[in-house]
Backbone as numpy.savetxt, mean C-alpha at the origin, in Angstrom:
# Nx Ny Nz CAx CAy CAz Cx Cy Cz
3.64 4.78 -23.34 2.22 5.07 -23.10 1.51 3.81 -22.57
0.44 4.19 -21.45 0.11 3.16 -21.23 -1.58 3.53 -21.38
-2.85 2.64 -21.42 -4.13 2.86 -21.27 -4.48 3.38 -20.75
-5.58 4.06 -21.05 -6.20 4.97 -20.30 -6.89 4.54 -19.05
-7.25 3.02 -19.17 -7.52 2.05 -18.19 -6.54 2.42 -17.22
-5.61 1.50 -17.28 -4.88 1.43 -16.39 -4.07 2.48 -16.10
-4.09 3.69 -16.55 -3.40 5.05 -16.18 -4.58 5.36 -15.26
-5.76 5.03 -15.34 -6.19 5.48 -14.35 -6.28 5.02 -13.05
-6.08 3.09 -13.18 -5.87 2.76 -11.90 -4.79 2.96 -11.34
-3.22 3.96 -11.84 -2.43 4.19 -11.56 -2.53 5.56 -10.59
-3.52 5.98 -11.62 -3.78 7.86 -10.59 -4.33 7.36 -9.42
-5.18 6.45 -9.18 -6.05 6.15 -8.19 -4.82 6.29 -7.26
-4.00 4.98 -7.75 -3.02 4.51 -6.33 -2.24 5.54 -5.82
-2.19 6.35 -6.74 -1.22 7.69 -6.63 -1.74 8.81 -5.60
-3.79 9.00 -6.04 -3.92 9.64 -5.35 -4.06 9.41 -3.70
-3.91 8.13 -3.78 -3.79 8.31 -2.04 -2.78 8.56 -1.40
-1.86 9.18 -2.00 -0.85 10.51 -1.50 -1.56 10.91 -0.42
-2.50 11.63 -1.35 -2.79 13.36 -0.62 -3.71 12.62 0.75
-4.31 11.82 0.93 -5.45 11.36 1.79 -4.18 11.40 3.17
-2.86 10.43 2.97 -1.84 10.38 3.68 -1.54 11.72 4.21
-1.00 12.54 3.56 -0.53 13.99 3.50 -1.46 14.86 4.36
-3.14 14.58 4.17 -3.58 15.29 5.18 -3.91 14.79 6.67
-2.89 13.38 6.66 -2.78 12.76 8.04 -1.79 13.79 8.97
-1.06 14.22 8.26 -0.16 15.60 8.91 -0.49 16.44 10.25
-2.09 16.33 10.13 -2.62 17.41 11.18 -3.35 16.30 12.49
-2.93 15.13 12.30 -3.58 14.67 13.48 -2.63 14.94 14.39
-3.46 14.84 15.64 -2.66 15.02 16.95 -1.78 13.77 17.00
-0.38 14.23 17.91 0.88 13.58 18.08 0.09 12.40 18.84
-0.91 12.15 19.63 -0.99 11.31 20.43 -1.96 10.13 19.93
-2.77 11.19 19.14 -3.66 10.09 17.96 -2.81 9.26 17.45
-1.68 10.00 16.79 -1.13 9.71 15.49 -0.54 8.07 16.00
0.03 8.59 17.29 0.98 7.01 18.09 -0.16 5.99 18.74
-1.11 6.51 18.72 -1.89 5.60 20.25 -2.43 4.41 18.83
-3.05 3.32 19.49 -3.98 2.24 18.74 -5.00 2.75 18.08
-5.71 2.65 17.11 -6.41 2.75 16.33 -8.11 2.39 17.05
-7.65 1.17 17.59 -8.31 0.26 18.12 -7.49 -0.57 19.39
-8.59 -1.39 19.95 -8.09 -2.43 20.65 -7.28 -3.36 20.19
-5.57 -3.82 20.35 -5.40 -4.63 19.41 -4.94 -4.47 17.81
-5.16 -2.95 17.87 -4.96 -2.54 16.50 -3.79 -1.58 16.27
-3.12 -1.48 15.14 -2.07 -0.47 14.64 -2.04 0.34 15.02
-1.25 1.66 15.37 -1.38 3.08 15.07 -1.46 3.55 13.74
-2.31 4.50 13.87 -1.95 5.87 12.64 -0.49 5.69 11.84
-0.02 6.25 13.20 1.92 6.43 12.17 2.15 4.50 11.67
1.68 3.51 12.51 1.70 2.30 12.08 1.42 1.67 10.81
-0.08 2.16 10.55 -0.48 1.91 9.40 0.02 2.49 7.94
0.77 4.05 8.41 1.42 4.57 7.05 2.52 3.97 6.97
3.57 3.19 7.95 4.42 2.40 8.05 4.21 1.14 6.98
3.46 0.47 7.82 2.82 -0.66 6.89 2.67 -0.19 5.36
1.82 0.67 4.68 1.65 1.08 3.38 2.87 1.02 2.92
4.11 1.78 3.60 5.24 2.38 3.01 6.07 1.01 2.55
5.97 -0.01 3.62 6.64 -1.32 3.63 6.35 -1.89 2.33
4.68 -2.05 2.07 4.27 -2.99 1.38 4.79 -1.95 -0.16
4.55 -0.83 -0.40 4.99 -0.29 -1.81 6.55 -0.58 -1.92
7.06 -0.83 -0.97 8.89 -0.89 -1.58 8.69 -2.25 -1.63
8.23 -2.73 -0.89 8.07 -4.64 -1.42 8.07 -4.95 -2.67
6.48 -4.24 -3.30 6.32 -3.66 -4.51 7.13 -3.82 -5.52
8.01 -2.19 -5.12 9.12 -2.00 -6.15 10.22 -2.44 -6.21
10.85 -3.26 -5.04 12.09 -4.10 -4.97 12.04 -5.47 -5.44
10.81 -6.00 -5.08 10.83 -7.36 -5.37 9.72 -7.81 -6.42
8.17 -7.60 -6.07 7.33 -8.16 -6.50 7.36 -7.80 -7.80
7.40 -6.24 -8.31 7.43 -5.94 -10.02 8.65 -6.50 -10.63
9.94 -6.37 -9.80 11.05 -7.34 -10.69 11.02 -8.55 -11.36
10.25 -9.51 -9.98 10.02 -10.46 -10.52 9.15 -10.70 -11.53
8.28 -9.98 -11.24 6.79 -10.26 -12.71 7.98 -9.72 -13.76
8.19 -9.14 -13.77 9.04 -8.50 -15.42 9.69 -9.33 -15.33
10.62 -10.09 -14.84 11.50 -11.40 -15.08 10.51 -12.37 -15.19
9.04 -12.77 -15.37 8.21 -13.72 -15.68 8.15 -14.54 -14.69
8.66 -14.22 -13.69 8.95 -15.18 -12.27 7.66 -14.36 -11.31
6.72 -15.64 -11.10 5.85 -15.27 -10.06 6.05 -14.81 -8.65
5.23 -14.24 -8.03 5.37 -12.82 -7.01 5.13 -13.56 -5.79
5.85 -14.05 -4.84 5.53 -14.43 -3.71 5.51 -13.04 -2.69
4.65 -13.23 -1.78 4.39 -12.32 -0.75 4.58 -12.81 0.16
5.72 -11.95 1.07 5.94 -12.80 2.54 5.11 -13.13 3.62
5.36 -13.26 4.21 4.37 -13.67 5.79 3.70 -12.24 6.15
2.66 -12.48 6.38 1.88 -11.17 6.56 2.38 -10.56 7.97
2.16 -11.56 8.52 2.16 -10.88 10.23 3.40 -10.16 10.66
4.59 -11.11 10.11 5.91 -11.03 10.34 6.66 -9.73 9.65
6.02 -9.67 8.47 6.41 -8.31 7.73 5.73 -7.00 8.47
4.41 -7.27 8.49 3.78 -6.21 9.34 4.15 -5.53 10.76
4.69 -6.90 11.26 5.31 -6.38 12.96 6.44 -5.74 12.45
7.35 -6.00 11.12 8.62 -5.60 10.98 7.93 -3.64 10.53
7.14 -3.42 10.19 6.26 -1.73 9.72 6.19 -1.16 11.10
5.81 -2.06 11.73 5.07 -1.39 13.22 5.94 -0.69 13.96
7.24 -1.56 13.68 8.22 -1.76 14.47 9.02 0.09 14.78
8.93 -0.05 13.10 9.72 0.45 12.46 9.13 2.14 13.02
7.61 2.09 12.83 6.89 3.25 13.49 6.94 3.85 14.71
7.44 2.91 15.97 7.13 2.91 16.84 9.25 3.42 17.51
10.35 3.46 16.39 11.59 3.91 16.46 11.89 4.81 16.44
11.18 5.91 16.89 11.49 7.39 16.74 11.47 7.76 15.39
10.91 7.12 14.36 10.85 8.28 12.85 9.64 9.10 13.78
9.88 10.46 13.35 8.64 11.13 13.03 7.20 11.40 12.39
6.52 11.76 12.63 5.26 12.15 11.42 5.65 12.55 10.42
6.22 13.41 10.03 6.51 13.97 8.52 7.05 13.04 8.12
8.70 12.32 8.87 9.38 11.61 8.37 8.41 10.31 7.44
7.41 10.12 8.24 7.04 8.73 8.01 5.91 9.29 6.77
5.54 10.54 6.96 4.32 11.11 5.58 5.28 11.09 4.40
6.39 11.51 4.52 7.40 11.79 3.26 7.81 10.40 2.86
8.09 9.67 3.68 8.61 8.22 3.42 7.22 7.59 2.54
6.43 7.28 2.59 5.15 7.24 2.01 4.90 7.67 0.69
5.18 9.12 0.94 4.30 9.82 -0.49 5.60 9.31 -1.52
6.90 9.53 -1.02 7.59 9.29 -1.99 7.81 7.50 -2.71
7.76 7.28 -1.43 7.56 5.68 -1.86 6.86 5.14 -3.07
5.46 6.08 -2.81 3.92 5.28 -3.39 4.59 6.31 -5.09
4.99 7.52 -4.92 4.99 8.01 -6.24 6.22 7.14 -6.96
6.76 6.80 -6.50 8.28 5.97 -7.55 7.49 4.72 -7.81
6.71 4.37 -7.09 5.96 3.11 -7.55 4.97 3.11 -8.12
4.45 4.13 -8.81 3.73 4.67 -9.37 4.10 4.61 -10.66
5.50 5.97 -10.60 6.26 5.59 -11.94 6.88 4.62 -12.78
7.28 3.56 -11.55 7.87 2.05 -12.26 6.51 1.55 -13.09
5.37 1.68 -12.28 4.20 0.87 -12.96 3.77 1.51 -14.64
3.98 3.00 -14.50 3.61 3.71 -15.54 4.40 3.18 -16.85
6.24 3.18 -16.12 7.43 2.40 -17.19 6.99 1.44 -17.85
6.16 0.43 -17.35 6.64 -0.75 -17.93 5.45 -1.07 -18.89
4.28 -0.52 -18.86 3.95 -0.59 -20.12 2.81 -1.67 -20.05
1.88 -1.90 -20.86 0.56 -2.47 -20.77 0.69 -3.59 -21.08
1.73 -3.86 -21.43 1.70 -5.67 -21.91 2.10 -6.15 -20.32
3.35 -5.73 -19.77 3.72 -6.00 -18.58 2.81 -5.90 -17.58
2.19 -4.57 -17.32 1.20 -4.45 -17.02 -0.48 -5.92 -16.11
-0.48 -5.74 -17.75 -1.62 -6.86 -18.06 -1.07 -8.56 -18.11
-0.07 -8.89 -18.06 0.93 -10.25 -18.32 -0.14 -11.05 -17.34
-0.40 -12.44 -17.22 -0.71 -13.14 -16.20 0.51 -13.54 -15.57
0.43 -13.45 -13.91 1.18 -13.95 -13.07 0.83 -14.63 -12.62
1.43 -15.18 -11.48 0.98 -16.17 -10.10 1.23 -15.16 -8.72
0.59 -14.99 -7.83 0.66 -14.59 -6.46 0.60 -15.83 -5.97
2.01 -16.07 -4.85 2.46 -17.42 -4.25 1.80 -18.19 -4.71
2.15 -18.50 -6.00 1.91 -20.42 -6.59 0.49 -20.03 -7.36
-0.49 -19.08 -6.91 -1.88 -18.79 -7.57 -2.11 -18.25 -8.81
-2.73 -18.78 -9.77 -2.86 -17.45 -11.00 -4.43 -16.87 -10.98
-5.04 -17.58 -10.30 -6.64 -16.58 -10.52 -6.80 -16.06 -8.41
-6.88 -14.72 -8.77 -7.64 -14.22 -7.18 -8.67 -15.19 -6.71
-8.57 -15.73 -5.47 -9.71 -16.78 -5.14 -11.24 -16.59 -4.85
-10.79 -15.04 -4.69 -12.46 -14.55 -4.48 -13.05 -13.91 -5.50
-12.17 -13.41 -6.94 -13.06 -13.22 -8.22 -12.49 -14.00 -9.03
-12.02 -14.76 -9.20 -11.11 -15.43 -9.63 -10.49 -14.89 -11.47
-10.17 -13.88 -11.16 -9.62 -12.80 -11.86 -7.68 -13.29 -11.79
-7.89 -13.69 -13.92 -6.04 -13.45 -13.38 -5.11 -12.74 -12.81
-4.25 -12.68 -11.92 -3.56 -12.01 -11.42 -2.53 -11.65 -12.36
-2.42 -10.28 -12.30 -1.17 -9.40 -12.99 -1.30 -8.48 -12.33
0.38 -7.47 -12.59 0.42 -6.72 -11.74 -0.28 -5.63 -11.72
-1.26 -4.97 -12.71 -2.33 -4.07 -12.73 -3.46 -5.00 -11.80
-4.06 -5.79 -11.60 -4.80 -6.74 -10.82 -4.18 -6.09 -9.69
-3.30 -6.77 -9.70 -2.26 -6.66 -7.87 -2.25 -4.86 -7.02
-2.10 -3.93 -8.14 -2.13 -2.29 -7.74 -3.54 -2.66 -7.44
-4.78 -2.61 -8.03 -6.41 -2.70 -8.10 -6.36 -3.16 -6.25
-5.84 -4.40 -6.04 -5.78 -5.29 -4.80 -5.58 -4.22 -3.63
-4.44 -3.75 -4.30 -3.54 -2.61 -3.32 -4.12 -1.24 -3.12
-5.16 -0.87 -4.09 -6.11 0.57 -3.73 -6.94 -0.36 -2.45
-7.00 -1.42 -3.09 -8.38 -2.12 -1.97 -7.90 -1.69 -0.49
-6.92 -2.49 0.02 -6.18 -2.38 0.83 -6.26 -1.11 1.54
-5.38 0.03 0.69 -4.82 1.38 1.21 -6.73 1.74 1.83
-7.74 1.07 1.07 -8.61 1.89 1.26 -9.52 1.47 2.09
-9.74 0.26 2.68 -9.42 -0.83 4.18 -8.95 0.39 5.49
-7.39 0.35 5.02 -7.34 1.37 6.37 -7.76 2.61 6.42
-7.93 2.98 5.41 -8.37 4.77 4.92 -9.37 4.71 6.25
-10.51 3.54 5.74 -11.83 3.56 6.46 -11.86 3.30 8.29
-10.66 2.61 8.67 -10.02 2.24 9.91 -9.90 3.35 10.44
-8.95 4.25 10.07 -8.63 5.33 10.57 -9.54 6.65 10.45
-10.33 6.30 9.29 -11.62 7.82 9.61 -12.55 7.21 10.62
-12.68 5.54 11.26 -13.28 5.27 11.84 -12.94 5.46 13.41
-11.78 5.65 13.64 -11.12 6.07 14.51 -11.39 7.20 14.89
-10.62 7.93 14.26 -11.35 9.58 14.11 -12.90 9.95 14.90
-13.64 9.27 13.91 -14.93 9.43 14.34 -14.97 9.14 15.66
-14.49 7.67 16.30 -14.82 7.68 17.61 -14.04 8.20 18.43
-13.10 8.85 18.82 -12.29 10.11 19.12 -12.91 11.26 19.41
-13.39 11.79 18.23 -14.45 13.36 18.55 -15.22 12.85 18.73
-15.82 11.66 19.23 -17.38 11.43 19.48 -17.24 11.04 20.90
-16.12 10.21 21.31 -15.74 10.04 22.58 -15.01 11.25 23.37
């Protein structure tokens, strides 16, 4: 069992499943083209998400449960490696399913491990307080970080949208 707290910042992360899931119905050409000038695609950005949750669950939660602080790789370099990956012939579904399932197993590892783990102070590369609230970092902190994020592009891509049917 874990808090009701943090079970709920778990549903949060969870529910942006479905927000993904009803990316399903954009057009094939939306889905591939830039977002923006300079910017990701659609299928790019669920790429990216999908990357950063197995990061997540392969590396970053292992290490916090081994008490060993969470380095995060190179942003850019990991990100071109998502883009990349989008832009290889997976499909839309392929890449919606790759996603939902991703984010739900990482969901469940977080649920596993329990509120002490949970709540533990870590370090993010060498750091233990976030620099802009300066809030200890643990890996409930780090999911909180990661709704932020998912919800960054949420706003990218309905912003897109918008200028699409408006253009």
């Amino acid at each position: 069992m874990i808090s009701t707290c943090n079970q709920a910042i778990i549903n949060r992360f969870a529910s942006l499943t479905d927000w993904v899931d009803e990316l399903a119905g954009v057009p094939d050409q939306d889905w591939s083209a830039p977002i923006a000038e300079g910017k990701a695609s659609i299928a790019g950005i669920v790429a990216h998400l999908t990357q950063w949750d197995r990061y997540l669950i392969r590396t970053a939660v292992p290490d916090a449960l081994q008490r060993q602080g969470v380095v995060f790789p190179e942003f850019d370099s990991f990100n071109d490696q998502a883009y990349a990956y989008a832009r290889s012939g997976v499909t839309k579904p392929q890449l919606i399913e790759q996603f939902h399932s991703t984010r739900l197993e990482l969901c469940k590892l977080l649920e596993s491990i329990g509120d002490e783990s949970l709540e533990r102070p870590i370090t993010a590369n060498g750091t233990a307080l976030c620099p802009h609230t300066g809030t200890p970092y643990s890996l409930i902190y780090i999911t909180e970080e990661f709704i932020e994020h998912d919800v960054h592009h949420q706003s990218q891509i309905k912003g897109a949208a918008q200028s699409q049917s408006n253009g």
